[in-house]
N, C-alpha and C positions, 0 to 999 in steps of 0.2 A: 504494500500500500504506500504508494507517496501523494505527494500532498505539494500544488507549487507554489510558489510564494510569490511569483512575479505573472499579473495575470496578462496574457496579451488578446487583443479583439480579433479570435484566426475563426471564420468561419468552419472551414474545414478543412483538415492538414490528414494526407494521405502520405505514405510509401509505396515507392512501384518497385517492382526487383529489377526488372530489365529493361533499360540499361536504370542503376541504382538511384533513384532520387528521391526527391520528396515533391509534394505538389498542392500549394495553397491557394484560396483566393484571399488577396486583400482586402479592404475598408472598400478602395474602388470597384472592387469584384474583380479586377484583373489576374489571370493566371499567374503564381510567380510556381517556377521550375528548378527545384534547386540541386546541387550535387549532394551527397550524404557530408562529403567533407566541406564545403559550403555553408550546410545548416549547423553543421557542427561548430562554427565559426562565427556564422551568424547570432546564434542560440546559446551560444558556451556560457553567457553571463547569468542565467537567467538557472537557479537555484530554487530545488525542493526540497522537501525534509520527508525519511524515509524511516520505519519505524520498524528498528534493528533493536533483538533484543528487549522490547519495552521503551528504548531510547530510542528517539527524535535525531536524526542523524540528516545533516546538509549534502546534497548529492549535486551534480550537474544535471538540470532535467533531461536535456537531448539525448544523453549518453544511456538513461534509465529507460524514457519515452521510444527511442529506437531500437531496445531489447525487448521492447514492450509484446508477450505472444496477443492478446488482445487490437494490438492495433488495424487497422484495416488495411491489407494489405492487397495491391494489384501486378497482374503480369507486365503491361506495358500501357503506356499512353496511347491513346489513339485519337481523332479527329472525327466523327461520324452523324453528321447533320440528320436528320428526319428526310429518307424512309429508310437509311442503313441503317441494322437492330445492330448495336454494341455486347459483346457476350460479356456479363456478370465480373469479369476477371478482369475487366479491360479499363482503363479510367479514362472516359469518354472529355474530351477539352470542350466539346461542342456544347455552348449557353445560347437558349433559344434567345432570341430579336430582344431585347429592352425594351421596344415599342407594340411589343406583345402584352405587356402587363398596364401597361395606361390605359386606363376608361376612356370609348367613344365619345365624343363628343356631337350631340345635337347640332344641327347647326341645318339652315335653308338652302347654303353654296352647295353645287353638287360640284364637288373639287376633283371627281375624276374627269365629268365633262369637261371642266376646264382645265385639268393637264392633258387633255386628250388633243383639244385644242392647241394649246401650246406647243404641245409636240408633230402639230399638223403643219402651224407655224413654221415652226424650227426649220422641219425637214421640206417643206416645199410639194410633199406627195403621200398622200393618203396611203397609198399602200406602205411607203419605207414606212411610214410611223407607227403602223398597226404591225409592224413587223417586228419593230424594236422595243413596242410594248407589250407584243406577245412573250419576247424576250427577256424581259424586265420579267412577267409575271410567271413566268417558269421559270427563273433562277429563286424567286421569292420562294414559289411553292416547293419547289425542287433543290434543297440548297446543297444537296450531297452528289448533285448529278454536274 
């Protein structure tokens, strides 16, 4: 049982075996990708107390936390957008859209009629532009193809 004493805001901190890292998102949600000697580096300062004997004993966390059998552990990183299924063992990088979770907004503008427009503009031809927006909207739907 340990116990840490320095607490950090990690959403969620993973180990992969192959090739060795570790894999967190920050505050921003950004992937950070770390080496095992890296985090060790990073992390070295940052002391738990470990309950040896009855006695409360100061330990290095990282060094505890990466022997840890509990920890959650994956074979490799991978990249795999929606419709590729990611197998159970795999620690998938892929975070759906940000603009996935913000609430619709009402509104009278039909703002596709008017990019649609825009983009008829732009391109001068009704076909290029319904081509490049069929394009747009199968990368959106399709973002692993």
């Amino acid at each position: 049982m340990y116990q840490a004493l320095d607490t950090c805001n990690r959403s969620k901190v993973v180990e992969v075996l192959h090739p060795p890292m570790t894999v967190h998102l920050n505050k921003d949600e950004k992937c950070i990708l770390s080496s095992l000697k890296s985090c060790k580096e990073s992390y070295g300062h940052m002391q738990c107390k470990v309950l040896v004997k009855d006695e409360w004993e100061k330990k290095q966390f990282i060094n505890l936390w990466l022997k840890d059998h509990t920890i959650k552990m994956y074979d490799e990183v991978v990249f795999q957008p929606h419709p590729l299924v990611c197998r159970e063992r795999n620690y998938n990088l892929w975070v759906p859209f940000k603009i996935a979770r913000e609430p619709l907004v009402k509104t009278k503008r039909n703002c596709w009629t008017e990019y649609c427009q825009y983009i008829n503009n732009l391109l001068g031809d009704e076909k290029d532009a319904n081509y490049v927006l069929a394009s747009y909207a199968f990368r959106i739907v399709n973002p692993a193809i």
